[in-house]
N, C-alpha and C positions, 0 to 999 in steps of 0.2 A: 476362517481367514487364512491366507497365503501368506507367505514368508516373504515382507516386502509390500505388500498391500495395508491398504485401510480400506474398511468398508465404507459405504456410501447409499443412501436411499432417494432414488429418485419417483416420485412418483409413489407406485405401489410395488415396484422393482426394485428387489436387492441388488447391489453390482460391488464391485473392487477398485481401487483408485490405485495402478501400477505401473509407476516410470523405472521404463530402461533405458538404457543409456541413447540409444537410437530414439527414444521416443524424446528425450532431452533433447536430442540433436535435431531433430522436426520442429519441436517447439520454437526453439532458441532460433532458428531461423524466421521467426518473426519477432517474438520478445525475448528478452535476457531472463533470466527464471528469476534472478534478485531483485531485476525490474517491475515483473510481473505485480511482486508481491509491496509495492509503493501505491498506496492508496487513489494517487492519479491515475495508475495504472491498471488498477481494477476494474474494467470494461468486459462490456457481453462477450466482445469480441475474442480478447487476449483470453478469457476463462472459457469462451469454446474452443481454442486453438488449445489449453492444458486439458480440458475433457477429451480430447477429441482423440489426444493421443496416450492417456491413461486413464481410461475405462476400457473394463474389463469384467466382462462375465464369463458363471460357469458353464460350458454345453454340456450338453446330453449327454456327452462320453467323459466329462468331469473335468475335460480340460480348461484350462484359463484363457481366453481367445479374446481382442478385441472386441468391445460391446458397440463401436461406431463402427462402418466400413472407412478405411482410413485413405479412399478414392475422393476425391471433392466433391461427392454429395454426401462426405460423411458430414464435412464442415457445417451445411443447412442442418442437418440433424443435431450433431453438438452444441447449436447455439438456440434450437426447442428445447434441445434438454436442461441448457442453463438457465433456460426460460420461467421452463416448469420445475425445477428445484429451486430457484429464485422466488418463484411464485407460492412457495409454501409457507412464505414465512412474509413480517412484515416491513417497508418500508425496506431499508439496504441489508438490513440484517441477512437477509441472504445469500447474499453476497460476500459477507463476512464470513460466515459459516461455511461456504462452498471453498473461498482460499484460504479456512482455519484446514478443512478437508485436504486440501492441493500442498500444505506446508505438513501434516501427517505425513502424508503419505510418503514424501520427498525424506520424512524424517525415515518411514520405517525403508527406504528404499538405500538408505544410508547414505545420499547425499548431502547431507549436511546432521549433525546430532543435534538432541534438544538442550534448546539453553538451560542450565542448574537456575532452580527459583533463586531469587536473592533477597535474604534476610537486611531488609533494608535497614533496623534498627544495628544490627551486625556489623554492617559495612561502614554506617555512619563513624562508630567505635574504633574500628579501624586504621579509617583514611587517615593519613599524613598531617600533622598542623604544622602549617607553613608560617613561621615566625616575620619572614620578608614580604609577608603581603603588607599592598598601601594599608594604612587604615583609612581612608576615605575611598570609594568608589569612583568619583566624579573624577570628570576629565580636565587637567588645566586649564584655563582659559589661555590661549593665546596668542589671541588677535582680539581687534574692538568688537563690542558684544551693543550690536543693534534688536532692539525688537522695532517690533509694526507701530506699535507707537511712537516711538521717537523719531522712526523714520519720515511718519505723516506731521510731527510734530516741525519740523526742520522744514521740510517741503509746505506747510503754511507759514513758517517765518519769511522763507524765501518769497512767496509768492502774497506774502502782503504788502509788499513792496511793490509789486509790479502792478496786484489789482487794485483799482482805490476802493475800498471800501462803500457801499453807496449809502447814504444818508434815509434815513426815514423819514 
């Protein structure tokens, strides 16, 4: 592994997951990187436009070189390959695991560090007691408080009046 990389298996091919700054700048010209990674935003599409511009294998003279050609038919190729690493696995899960990959890598590329786990019982201990909180939740009431019943209730007093009732 490269300085800045995370590995990645697609298929039966090893490869490298490496954004530089220009390859961010590719990106980001269609999606936001922080965007990207918003579960709405999880699309074949938005994750061949992050392969497309960091993969990266090694050639024959050992150097690190783009693994898509980065011309627009590298894009058709980027989005087979999300295809077929999506395809490894079941249901969206692959898709999870390809932008758990895209957020590595970002990590090891030092655009962003990894968040400290959080000792959730720790934190609890912690946090502040706020003595000015309400003690009740609920919200004042007010203005008049109708439900559907009463409202249907009202509208047949009214309107018994106008229909007569008819006789059996």
């Amino acid at each position: 592994m490269r300085d800045g990389s995370f590995p990645i298996r697609i298929g039966e091919e090893d490869f490298l997951l490496l954004f530089e700054d220009g390859d961010v700048e590719e990106i980001e010209k269609t999606i936001s990187i922080f965007e990207a990674f918003h579960p709405h935003n999880r699309t074949y599409e938005n994750a061949a436009i992050i392969l497309w511009h960091g993969l990266r294998k090694i050639n024959d003279d050992g150097n690190l070189v783009y693994a898509i050609q980065q011309g627009p038919t590298g894009k058709i190729m980027a989005r087979q390959m999300v295809k077929q690493f999506c395809g490894q696995f079941p249901n969206p899960l692959g898709m999870i695991v390809l932008y758990g990959s895209f957020d590595n890598a970002f990590i090891a590329g030092k655009f962003y560090k990894k968040p400290e786990p959080v000792d959730e019982f720790e934190a609890a201990k912690k946090a502040p007691v706020r003595d000015d909180a309400p003690k009740n939740s609920q919200r004042p009431i007010t203005g008049p408080t109708t439900t559907l019943h009463s409202v249907f209730a009202g509208l047949r007093r009214k309107l018994s009046g106008i229909i007569p009732r008819q006789s059996s």
